[in-house]
C-alpha positions as a printed Julia matrix, in Angstrom:
139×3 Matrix{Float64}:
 -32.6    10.59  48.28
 -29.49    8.14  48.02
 -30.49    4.71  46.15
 -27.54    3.09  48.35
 -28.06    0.28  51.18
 -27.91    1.55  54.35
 -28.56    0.3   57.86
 -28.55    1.12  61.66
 -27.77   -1.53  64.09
 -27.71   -1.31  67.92
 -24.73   -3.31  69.38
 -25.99   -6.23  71.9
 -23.7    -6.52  75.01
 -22.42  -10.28  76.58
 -20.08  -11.22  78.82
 -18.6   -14.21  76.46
 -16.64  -13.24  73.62
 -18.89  -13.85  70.46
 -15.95  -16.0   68.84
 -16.45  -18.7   71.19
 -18.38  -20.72  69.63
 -19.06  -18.88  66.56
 -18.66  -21.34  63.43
 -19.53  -18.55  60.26
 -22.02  -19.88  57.59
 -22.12  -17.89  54.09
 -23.41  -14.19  55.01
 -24.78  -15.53  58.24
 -25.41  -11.96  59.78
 -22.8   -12.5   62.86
 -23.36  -13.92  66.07
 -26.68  -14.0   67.6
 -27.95  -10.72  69.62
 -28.09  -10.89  73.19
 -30.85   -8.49  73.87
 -28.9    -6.11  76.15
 -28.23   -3.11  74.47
 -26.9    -1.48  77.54
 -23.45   -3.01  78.74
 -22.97   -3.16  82.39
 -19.57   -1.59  83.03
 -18.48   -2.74  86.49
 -15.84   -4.47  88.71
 -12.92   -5.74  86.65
 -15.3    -7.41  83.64
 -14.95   -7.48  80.01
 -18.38   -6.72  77.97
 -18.77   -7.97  74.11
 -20.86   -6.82  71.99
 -22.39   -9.28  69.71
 -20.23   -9.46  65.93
 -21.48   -8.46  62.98
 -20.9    -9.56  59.4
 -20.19   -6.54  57.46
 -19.07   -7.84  54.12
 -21.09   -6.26  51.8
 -20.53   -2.59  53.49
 -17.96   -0.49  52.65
 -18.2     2.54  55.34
 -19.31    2.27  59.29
 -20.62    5.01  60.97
 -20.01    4.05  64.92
 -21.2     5.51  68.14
 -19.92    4.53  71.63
 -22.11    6.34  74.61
 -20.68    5.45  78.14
 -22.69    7.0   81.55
 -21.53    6.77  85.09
 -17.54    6.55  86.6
 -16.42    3.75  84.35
 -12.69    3.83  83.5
 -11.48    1.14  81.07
 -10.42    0.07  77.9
 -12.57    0.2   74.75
 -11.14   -2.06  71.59
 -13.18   -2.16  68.16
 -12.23   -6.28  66.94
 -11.79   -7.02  63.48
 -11.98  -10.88  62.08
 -12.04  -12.5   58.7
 -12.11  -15.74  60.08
 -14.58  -15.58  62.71
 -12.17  -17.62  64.33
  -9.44  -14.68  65.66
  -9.74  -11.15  66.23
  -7.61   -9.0   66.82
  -8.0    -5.53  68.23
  -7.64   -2.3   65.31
  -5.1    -0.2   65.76
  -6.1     3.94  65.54
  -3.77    7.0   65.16
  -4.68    8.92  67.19
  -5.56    5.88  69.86
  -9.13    5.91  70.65
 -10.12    7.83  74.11
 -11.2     5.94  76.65
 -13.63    6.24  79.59
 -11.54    7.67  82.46
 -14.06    8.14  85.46
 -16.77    9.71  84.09
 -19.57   10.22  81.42
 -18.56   10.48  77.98
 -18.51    9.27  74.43
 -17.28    9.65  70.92
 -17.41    8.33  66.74
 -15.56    6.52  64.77
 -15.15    6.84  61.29
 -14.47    3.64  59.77
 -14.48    4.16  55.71
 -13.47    1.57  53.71
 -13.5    -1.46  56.51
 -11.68   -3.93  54.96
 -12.26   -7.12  57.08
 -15.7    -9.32  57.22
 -16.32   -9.4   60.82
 -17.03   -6.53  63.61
 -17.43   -6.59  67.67
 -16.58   -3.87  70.13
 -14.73   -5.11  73.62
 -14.82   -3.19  77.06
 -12.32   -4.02  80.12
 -13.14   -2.39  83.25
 -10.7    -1.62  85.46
 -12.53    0.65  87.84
 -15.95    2.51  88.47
 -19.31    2.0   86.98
 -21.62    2.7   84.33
 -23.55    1.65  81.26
 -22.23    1.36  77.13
 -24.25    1.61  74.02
 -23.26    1.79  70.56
 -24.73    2.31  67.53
 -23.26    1.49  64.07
 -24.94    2.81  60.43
 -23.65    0.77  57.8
 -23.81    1.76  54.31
 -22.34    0.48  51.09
 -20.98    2.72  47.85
 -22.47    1.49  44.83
């Protein structure tokens, strides 16, 4: 058995961005949880999940699950501030739902910024997101 912190959180979905508003305190924990852990995906709306503080993790473990016809945009949003994000750049770029059921990992070792939220734009279709993120730390 590993001696090392680890954690599993289920992502909360909004419609408001979690930055609005969000003034960080020391190790607050992130914004507060919404309760929804199924995002709506429909019409042209943007889902956020609600942001984490990940500072003293150094590896994320995270799961996006999508049902339905969605097709959209999926962005994972990094922050230091709690102030900006700004959407991460992968190579290769991240699939994204295209009109139907689906889903996918991503391996994020080594996160180097304090702050974590996932964002969803729907263009078209419908359906429902989850994600799930383990979070562990290396010591």
């Amino acid at each position: 058995m590993s001696g090392k912190n680890q954690y599993v959180s289920t992502l909360n979905w909004q419609s408001t961005n979690p930055i609005t508003g969000f003034l960080p305190a020391n190790f607050a924990g992130g914004s507060r949880p919404s309760g929804v852990v199924s995002g709506v995906m429909t019409d042209s709306s943007t889902i956020y999940s609600n942001m984490l503080d990940v500072a003293k993790m150094d590896s994320i473990g995270l799961e996006l699950t999508w049902t339905g016809t969605p097709t959209g945009t999926i962005s994972v949003m990094a922050s230091n501030s709690g102030i900006n994000a700004y959407s991460l750049t992968f190579s290769p770029v991240l699939g994204q739902p295209a009109g139907s059921a689906g889903g996918y990992v991503i391996d994020l070792s080594l996160y180097p910024f304090r702050y974590l939220y996932i964002q969803y734009v729907n263009s078209s279709g419908t359906g429902a997101l989850t994600s799930y993120l383990q979070l562990k730390d290396l010591n």
